[in-house]
PyMOL Python script that loads the backbone (N, CA, C, O; Angstrom):
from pymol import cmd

cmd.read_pdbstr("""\
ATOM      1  N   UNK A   1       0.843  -1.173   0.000  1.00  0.00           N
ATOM      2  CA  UNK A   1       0.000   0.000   0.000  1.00  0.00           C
ATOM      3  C   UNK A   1       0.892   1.241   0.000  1.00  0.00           C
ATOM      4  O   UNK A   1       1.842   1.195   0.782  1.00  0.00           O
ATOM      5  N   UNK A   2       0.749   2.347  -0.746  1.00  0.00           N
ATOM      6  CA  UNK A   2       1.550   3.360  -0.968  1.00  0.00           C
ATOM      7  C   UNK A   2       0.723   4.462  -0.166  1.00  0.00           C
ATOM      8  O   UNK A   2      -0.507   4.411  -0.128  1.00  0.00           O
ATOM      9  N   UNK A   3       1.555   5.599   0.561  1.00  0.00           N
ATOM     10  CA  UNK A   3       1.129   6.129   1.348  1.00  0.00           C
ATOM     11  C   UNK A   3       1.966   7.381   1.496  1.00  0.00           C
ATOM     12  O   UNK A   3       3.030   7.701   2.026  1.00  0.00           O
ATOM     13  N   UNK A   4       0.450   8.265   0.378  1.00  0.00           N
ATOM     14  CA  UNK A   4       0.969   9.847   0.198  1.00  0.00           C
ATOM     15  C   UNK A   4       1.250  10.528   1.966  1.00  0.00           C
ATOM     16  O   UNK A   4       1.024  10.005   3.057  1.00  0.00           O
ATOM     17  N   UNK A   5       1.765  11.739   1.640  1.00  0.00           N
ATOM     18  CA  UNK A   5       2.354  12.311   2.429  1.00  0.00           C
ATOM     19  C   UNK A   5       1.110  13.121   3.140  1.00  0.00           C
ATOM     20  O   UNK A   5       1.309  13.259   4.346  1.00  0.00           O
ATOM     21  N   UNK A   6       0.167  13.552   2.786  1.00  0.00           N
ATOM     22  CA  UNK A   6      -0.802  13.470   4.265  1.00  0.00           C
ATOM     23  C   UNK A   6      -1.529  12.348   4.668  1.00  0.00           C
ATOM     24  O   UNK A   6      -2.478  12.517   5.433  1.00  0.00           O
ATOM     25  N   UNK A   7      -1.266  11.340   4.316  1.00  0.00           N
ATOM     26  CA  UNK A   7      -1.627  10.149   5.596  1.00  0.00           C
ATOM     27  C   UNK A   7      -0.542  10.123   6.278  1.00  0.00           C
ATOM     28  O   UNK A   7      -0.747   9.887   7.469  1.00  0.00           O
ATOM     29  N   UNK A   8       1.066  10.347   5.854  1.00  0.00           N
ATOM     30  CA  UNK A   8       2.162  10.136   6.940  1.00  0.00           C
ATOM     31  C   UNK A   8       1.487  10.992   7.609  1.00  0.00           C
ATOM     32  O   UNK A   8       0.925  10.538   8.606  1.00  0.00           O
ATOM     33  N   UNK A   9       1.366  12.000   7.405  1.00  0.00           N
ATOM     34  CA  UNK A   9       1.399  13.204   8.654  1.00  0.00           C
ATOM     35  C   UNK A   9       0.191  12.442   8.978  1.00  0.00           C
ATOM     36  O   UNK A   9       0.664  11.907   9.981  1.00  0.00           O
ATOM     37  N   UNK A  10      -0.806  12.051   8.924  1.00  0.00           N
ATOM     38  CA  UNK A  10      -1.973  11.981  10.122  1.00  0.00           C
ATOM     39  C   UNK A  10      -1.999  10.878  10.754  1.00  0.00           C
ATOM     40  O   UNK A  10      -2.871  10.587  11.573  1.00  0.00           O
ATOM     41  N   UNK A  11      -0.858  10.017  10.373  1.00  0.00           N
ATOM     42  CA  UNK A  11      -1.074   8.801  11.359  1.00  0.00           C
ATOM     43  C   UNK A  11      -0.803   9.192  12.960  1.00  0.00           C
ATOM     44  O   UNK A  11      -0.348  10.239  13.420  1.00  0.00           O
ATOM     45  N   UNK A  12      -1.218   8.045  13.609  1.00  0.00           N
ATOM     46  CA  UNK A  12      -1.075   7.826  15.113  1.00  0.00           C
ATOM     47  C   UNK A  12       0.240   8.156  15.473  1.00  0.00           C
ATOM     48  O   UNK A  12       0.274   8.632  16.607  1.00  0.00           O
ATOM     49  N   UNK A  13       1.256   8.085  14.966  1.00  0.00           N
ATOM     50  CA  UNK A  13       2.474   7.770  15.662  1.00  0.00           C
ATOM     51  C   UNK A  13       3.050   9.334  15.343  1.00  0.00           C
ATOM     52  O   UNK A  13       3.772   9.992  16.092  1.00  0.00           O
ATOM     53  N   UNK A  14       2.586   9.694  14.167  1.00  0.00           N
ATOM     54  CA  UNK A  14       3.393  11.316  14.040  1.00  0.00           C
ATOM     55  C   UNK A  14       2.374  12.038  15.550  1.00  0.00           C
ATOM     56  O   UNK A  14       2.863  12.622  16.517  1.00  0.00           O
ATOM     57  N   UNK A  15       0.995  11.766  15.322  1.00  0.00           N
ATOM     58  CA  UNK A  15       0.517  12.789  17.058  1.00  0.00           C
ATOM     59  C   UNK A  15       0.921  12.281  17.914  1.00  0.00           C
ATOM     60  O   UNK A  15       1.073  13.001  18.901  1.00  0.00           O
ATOM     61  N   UNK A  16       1.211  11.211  18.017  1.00  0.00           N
ATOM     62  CA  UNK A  16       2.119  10.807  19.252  1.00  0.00           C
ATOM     63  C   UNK A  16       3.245  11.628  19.470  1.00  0.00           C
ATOM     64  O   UNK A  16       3.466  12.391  20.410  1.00  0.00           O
ATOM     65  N   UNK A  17       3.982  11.348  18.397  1.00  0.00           N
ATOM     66  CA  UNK A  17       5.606  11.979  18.833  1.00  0.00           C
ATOM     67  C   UNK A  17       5.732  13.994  19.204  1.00  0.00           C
ATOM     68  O   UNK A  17       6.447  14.752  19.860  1.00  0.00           O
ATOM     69  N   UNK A  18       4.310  14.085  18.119  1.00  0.00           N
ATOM     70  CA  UNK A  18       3.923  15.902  18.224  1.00  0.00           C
ATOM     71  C   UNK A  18       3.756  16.270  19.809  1.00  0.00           C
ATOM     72  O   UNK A  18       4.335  17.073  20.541  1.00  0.00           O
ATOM     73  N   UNK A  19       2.115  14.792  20.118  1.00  0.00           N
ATOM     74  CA  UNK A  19       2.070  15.262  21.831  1.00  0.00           C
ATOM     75  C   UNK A  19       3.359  15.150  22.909  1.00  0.00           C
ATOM     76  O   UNK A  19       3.571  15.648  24.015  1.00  0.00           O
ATOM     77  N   UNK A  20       3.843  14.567  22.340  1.00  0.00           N
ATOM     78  CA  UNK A  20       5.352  14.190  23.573  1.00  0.00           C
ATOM     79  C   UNK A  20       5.987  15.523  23.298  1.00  0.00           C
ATOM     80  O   UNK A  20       5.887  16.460  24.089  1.00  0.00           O
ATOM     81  N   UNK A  21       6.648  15.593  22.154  1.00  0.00           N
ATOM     82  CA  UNK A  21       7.196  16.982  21.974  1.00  0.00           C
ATOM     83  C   UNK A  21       6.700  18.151  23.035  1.00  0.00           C
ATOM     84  O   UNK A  21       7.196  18.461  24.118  1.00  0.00           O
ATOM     85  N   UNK A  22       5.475  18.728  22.302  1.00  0.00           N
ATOM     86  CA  UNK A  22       4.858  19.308  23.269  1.00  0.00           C
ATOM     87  C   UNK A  22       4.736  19.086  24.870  1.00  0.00           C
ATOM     88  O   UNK A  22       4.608  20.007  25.676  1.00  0.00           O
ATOM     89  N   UNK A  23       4.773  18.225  25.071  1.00  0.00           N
ATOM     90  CA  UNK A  23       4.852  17.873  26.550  1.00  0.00           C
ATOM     91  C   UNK A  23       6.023  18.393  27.414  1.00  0.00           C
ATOM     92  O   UNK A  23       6.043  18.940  28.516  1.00  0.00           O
ATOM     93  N   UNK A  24       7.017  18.028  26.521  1.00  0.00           N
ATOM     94  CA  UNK A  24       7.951  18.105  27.053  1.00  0.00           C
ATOM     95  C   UNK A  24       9.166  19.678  26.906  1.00  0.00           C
ATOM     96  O   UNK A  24      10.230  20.022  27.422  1.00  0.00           O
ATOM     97  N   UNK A  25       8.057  20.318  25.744  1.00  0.00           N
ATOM     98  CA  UNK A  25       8.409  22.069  25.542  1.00  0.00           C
ATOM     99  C   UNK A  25       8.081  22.663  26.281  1.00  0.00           C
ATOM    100  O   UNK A  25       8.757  23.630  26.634  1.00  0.00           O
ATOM    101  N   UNK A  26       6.625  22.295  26.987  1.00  0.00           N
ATOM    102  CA  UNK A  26       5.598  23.318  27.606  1.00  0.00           C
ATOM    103  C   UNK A  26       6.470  22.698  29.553  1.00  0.00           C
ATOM    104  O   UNK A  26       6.516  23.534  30.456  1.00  0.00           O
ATOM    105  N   UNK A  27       6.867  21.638  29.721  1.00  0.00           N
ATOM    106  CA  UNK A  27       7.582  21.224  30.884  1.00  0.00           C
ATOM    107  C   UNK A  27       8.868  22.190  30.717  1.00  0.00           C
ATOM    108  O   UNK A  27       8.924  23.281  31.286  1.00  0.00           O
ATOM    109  N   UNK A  28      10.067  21.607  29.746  1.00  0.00           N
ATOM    110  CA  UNK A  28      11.387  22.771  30.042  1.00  0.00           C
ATOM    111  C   UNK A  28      10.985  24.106  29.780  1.00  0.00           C
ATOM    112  O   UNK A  28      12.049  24.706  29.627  1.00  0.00           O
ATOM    113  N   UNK A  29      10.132  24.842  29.654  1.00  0.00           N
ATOM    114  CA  UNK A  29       9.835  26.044  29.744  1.00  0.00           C
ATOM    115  C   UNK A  29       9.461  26.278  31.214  1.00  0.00           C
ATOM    116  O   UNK A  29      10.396  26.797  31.823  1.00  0.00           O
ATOM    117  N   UNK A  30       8.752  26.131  31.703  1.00  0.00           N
ATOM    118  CA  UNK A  30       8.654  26.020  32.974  1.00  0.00           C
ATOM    119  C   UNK A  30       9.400  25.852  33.857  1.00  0.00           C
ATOM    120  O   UNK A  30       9.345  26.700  34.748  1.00  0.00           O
ATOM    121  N   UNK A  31      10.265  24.881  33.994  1.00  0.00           N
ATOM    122  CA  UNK A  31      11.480  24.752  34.330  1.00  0.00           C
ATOM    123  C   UNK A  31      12.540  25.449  34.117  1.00  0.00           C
ATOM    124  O   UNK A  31      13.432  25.145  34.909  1.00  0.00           O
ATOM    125  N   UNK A  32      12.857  26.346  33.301  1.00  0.00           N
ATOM    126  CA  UNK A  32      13.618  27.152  32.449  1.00  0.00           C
ATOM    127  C   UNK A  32      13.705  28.506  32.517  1.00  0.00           C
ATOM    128  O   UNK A  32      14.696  29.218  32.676  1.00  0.00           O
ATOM    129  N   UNK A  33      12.174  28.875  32.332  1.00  0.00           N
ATOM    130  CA  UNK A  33      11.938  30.286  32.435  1.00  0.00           C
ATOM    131  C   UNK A  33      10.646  30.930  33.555  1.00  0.00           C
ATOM    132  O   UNK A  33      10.313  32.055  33.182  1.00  0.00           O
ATOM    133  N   UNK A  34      10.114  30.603  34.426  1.00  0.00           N
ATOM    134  CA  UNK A  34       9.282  30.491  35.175  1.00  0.00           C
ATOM    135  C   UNK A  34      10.496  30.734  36.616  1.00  0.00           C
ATOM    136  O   UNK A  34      11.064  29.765  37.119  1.00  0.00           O
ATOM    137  N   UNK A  35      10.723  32.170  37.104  1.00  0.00           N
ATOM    138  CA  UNK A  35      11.654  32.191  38.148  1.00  0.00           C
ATOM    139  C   UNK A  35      11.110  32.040  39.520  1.00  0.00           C
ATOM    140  O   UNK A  35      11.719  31.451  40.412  1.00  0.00           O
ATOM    141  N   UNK A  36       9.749  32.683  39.684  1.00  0.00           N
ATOM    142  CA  UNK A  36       9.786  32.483  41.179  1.00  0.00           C
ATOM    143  C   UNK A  36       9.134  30.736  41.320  1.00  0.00           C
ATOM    144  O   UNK A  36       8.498  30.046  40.522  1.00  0.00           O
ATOM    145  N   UNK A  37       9.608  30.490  42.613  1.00  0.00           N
ATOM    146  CA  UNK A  37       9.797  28.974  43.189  1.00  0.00           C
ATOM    147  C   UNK A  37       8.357  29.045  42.913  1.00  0.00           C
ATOM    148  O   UNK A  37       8.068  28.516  41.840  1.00  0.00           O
ATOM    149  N   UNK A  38       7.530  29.459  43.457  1.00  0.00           N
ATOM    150  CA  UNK A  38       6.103  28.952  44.265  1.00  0.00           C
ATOM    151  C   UNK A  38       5.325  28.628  42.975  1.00  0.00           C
ATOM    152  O   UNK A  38       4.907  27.475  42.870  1.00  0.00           O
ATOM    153  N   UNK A  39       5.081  29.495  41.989  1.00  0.00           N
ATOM    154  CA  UNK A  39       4.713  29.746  40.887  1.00  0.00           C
ATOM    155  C   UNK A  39       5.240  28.320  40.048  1.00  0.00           C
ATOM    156  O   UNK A  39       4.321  27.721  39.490  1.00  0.00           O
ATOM    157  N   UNK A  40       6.497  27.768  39.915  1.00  0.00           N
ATOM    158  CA  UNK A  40       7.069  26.913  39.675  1.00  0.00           C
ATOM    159  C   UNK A  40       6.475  25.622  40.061  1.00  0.00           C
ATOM    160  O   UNK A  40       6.021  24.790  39.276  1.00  0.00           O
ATOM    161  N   UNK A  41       6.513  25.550  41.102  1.00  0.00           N
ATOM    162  CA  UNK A  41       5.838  24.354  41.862  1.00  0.00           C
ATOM    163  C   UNK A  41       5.015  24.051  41.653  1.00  0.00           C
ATOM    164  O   UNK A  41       4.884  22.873  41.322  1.00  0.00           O
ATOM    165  N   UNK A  42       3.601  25.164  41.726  1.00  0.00           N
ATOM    166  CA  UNK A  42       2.363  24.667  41.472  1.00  0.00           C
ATOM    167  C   UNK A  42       1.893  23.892  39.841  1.00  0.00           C
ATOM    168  O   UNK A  42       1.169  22.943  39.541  1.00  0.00           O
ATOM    169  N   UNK A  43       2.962  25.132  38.845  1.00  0.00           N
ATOM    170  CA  UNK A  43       2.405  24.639  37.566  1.00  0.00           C
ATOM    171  C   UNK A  43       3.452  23.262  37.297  1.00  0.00           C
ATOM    172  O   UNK A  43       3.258  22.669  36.235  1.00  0.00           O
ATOM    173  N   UNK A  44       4.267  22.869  37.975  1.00  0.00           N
ATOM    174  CA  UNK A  44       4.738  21.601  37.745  1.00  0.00           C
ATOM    175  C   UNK A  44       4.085  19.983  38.571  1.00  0.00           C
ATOM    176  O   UNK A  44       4.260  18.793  38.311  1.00  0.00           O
ATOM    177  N   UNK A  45       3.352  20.663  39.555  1.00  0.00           N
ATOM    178  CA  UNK A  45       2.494  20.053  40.178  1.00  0.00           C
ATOM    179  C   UNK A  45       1.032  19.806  38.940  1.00  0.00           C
ATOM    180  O   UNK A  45       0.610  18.833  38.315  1.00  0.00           O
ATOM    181  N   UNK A  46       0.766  20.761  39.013  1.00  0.00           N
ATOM    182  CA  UNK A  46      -0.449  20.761  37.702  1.00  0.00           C
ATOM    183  C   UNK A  46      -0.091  19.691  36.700  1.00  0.00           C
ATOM    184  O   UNK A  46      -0.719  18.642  36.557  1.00  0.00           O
ATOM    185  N   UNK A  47       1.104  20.099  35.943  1.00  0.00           N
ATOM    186  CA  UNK A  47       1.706  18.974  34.929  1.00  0.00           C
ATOM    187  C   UNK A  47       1.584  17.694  35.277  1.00  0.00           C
ATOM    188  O   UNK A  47       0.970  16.824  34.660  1.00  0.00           O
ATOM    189  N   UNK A  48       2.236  17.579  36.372  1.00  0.00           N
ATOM    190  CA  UNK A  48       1.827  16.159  36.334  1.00  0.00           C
ATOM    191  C   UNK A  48       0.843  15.256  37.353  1.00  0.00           C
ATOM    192  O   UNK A  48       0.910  14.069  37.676  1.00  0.00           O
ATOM    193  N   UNK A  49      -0.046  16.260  37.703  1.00  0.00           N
ATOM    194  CA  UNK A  49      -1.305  15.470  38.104  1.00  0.00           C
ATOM    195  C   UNK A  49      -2.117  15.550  36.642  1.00  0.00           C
ATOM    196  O   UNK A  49      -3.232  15.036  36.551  1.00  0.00           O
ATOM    197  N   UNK A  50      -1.664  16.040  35.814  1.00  0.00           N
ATOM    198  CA  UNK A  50      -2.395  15.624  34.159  1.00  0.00           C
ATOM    199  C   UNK A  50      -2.091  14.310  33.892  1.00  0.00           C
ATOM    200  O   UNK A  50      -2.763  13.531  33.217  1.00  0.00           O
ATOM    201  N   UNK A  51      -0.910  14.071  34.527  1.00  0.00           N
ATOM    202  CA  UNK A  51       0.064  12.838  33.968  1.00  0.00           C
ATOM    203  C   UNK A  51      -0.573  11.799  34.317  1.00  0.00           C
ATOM    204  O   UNK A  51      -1.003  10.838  33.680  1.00  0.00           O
ATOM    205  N   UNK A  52      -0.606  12.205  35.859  1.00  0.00           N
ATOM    206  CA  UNK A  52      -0.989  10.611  36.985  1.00  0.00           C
ATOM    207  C   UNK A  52      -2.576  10.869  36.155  1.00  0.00           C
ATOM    208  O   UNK A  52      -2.753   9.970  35.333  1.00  0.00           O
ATOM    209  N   UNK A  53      -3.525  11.698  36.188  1.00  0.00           N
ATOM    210  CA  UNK A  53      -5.342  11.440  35.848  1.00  0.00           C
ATOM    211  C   UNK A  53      -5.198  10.695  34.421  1.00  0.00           C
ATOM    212  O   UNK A  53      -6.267  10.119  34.215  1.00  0.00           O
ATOM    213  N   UNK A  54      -4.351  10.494  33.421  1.00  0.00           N
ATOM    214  CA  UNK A  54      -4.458  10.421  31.865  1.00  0.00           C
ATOM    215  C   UNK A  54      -3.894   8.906  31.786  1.00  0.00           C
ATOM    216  O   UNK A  54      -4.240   7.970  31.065  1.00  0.00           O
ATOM    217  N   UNK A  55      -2.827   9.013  32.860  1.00  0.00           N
ATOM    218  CA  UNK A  55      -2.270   7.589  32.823  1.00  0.00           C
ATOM    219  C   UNK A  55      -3.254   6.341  32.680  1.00  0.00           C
ATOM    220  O   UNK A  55      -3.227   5.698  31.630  1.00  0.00           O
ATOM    221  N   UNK A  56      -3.899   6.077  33.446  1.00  0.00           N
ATOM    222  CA  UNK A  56      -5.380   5.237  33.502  1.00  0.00           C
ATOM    223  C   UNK A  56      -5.863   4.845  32.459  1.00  0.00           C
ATOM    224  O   UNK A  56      -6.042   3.704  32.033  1.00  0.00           O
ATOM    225  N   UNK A  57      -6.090   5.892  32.017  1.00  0.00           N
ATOM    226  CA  UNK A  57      -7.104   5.766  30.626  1.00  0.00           C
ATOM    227  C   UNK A  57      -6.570   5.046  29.687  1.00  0.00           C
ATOM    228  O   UNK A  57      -7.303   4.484  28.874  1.00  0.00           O
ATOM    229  N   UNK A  58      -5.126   4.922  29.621  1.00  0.00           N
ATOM    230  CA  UNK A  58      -4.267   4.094  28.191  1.00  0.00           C
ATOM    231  C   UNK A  58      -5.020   2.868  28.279  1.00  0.00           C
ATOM    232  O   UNK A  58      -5.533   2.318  27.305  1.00  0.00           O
ATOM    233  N   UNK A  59      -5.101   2.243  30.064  1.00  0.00           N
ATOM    234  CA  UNK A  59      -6.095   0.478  29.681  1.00  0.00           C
ATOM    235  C   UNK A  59      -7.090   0.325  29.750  1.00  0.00           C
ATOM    236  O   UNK A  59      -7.655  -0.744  29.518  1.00  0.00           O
ATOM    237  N   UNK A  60      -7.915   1.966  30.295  1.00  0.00           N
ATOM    238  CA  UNK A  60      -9.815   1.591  30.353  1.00  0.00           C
ATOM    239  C   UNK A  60     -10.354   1.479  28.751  1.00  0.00           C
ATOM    240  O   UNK A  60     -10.169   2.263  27.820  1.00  0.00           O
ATOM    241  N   UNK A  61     -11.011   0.336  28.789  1.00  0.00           N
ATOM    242  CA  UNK A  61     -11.435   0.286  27.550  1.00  0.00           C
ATOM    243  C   UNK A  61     -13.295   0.028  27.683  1.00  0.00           C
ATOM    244  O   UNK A  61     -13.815  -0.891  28.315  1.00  0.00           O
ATOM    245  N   UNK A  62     -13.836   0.820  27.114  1.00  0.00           N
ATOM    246  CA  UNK A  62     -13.679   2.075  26.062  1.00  0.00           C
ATOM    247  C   UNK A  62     -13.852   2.914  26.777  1.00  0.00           C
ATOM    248  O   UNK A  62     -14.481   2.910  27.836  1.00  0.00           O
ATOM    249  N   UNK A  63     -13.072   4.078  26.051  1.00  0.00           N
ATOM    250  CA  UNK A  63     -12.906   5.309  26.193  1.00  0.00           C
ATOM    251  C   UNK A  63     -13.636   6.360  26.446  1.00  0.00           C
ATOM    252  O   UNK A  63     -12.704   7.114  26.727  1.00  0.00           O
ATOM    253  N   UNK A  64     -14.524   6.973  26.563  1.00  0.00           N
ATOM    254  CA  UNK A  64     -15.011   8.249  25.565  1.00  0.00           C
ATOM    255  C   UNK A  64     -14.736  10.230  26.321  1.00  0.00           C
ATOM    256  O   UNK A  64     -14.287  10.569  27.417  1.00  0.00           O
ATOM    257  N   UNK A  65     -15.057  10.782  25.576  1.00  0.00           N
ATOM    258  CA  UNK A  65     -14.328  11.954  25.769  1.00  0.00           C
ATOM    259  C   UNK A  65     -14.442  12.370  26.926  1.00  0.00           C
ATOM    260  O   UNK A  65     -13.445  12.972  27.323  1.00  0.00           O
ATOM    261  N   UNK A  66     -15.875  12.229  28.152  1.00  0.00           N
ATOM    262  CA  UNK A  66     -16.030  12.493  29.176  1.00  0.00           C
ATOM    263  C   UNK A  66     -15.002  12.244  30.174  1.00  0.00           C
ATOM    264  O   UNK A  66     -14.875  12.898  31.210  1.00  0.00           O
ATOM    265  N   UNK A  67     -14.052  10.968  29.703  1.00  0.00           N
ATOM    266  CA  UNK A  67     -12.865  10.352  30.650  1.00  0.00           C
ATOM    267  C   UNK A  67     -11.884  11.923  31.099  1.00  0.00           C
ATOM    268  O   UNK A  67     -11.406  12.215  32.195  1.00  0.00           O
ATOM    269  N   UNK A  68     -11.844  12.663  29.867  1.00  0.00           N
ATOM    270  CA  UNK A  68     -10.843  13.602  29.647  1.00  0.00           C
ATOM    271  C   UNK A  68     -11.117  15.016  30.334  1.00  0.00           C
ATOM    272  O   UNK A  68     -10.530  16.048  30.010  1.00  0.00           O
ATOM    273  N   UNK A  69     -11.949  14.933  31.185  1.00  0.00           N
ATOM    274  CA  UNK A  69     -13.113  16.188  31.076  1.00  0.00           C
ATOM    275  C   UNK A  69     -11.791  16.947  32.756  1.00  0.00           C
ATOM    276  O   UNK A  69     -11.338  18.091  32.744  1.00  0.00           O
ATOM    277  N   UNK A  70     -11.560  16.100  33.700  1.00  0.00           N
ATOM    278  CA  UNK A  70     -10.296  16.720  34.555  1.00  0.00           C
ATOM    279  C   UNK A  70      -8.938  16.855  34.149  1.00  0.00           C
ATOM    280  O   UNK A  70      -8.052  17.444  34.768  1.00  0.00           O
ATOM    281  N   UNK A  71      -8.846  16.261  33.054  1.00  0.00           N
ATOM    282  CA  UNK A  71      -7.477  16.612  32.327  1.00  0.00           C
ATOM    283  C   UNK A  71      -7.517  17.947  31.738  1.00  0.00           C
ATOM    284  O   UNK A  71      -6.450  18.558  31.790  1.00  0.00           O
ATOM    285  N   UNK A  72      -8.568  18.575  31.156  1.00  0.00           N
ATOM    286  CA  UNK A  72      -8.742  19.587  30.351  1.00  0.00           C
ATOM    287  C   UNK A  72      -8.933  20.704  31.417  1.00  0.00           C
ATOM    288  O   UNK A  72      -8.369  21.768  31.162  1.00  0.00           O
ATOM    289  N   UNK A  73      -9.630  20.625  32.552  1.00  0.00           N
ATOM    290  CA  UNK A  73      -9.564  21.478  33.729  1.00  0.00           C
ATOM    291  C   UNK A  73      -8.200  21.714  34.425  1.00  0.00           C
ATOM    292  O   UNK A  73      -8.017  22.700  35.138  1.00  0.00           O
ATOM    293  N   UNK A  74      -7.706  21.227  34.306  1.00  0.00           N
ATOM    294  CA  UNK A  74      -6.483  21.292  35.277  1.00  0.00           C
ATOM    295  C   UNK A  74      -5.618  21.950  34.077  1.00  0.00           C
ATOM    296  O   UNK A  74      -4.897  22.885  34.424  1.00  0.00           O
ATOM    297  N   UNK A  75      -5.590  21.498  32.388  1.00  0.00           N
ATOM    298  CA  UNK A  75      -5.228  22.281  31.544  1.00  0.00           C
ATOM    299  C   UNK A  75      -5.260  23.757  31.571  1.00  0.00           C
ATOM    300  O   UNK A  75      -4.375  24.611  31.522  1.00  0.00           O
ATOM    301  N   UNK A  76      -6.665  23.801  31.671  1.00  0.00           N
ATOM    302  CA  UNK A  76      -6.903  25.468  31.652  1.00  0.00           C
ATOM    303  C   UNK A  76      -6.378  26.206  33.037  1.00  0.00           C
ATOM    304  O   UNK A  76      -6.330  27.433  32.950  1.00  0.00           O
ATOM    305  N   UNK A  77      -5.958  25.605  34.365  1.00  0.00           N
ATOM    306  CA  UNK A  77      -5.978  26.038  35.166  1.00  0.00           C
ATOM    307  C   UNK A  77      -4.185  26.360  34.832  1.00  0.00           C
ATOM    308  O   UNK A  77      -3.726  27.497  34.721  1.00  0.00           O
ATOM    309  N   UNK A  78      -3.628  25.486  34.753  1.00  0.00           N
ATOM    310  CA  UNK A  78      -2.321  25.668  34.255  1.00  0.00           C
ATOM    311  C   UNK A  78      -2.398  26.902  33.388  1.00  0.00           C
ATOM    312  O   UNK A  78      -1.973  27.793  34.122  1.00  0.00           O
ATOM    313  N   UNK A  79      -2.739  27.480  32.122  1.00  0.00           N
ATOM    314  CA  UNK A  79      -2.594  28.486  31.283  1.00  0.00           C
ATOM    315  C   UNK A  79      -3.304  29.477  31.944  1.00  0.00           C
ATOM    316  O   UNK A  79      -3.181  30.615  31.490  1.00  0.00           O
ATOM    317  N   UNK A  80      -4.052  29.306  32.954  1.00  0.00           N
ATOM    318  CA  UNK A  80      -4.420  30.660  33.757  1.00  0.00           C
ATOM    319  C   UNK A  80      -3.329  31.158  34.432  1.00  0.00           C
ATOM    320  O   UNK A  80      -2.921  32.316  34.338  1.00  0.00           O
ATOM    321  N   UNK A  81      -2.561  29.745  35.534  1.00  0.00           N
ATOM    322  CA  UNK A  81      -1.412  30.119  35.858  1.00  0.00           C
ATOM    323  C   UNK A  81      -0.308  30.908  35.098  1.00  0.00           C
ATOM    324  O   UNK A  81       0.240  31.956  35.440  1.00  0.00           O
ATOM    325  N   UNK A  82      -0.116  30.162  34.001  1.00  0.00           N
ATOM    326  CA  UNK A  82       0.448  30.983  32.810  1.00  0.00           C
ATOM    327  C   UNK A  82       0.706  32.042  32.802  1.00  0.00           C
ATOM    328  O   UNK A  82       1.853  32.471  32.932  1.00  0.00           O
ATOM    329  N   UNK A  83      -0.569  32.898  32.605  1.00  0.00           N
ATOM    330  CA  UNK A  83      -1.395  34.029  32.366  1.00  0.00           C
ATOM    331  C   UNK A  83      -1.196  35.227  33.285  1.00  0.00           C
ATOM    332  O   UNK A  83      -0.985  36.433  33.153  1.00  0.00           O
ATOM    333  N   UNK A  84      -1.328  34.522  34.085  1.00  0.00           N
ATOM    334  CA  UNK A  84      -1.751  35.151  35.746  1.00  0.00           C
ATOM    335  C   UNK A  84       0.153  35.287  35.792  1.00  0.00           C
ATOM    336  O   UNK A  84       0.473  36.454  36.019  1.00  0.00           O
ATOM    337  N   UNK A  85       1.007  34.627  35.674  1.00  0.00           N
ATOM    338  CA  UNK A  85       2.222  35.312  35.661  1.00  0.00           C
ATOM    339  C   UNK A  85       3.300  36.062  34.636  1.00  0.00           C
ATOM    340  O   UNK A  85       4.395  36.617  34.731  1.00  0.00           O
ATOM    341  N   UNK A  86       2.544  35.815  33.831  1.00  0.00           N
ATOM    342  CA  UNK A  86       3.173  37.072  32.384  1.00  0.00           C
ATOM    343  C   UNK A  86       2.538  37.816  32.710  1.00  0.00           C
ATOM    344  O   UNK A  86       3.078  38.826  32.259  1.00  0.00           O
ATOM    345  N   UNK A  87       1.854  38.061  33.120  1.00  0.00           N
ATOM    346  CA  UNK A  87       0.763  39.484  33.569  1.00  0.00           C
ATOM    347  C   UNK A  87       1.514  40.184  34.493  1.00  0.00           C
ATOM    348  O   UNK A  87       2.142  41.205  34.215  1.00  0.00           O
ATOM    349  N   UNK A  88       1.455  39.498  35.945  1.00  0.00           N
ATOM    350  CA  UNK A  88       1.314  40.225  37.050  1.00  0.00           C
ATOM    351  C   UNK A  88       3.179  40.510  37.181  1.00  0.00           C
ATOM    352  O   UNK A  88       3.684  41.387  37.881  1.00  0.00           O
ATOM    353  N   UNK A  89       3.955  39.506  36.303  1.00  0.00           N
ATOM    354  CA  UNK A  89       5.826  39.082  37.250  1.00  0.00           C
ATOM    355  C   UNK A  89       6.392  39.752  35.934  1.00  0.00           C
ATOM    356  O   UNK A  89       7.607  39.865  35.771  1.00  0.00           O
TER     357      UNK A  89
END
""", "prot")
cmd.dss("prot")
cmd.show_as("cartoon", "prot")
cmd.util.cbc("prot")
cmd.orient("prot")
């Protein structure tokens, strides 16, 4: 089977490697450029209670989008954090 160049890009394994990427940009940034401690802590705390809630889900079978619904909260709470310190620091 021959396989033009937007099915490469949309397979499983290229969003895989995109979401890791990302994961791991939006982490050394934080780590990196995010100076005060406290501020630090929390949104690295945030990160990875995304980690530990999402982990689960790889073996509940089936899925559906509702599973995702505290991952996406704690998302937004993180980019408030974000927010809330390009703003105020």
């Amino acid at each position: 089977m021959v396989l033009n160049k937007f099915q490469l890009i949309n397979t499983k394994y290229f969003n895989g490697l995109f979401t890791v990427v990302f994961c791991l940009a939006v982490l050394l940034f934080v780590i990196f450029f995010i100076k005060k401690d406290a501020v630090k802590r929390r949104m690295i705390f945030t990160l990875a209670s995304i980690v530990i809630m999402t982990a689960p889900l790889f073996v509940v079978k089936p899925i559906g989008s509702r599973c995702f619904l505290p991952t996406y909260i704690l998302f937004i709470l993180f980019v408030v954090d974000l927010i809330n310190y390009i703003h105020f620091y």
